[in-house]
C-alpha positions as CSV (number, residue, x, y, z in Angstrom):
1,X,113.9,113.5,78.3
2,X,110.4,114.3,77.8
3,X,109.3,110.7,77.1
4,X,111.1,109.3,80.1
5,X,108.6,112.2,82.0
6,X,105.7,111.3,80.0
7,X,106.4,107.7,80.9
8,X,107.2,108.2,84.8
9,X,103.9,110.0,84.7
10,X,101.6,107.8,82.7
11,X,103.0,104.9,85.2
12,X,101.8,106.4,88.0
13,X,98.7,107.5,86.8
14,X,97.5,103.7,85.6
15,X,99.1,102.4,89.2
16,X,96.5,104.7,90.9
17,X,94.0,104.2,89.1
18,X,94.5,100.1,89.4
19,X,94.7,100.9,93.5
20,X,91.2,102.8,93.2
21,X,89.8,100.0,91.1
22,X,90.9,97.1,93.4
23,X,90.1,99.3,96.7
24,X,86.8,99.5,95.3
25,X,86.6,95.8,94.8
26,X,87.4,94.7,97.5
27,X,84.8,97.0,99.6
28,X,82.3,95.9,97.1
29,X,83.2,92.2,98.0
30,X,83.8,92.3,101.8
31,X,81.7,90.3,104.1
32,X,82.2,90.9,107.8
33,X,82.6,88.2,110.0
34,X,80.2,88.2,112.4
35,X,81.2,84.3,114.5
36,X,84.6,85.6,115.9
């Protein structure tokens, strides 16, 4: 039982972690577009 937790919450710690990561490539990336 513990792993299953350990597991559930090592999961969710590397998903968050990815969504910070991406989030912050993405800002670092963006161009507005002005022509529209």
């Amino acid at each position: 039982m513990k792993k299953y937790i350990v597991f559930i919450f090592s999961f969710m710690l590397l998903f968050i972690v990815l969504q910070i990561i991406s989030g912050w490539v993405l800002t670092i990336f963006y161009t507005p577009d002005f022509s529209s």
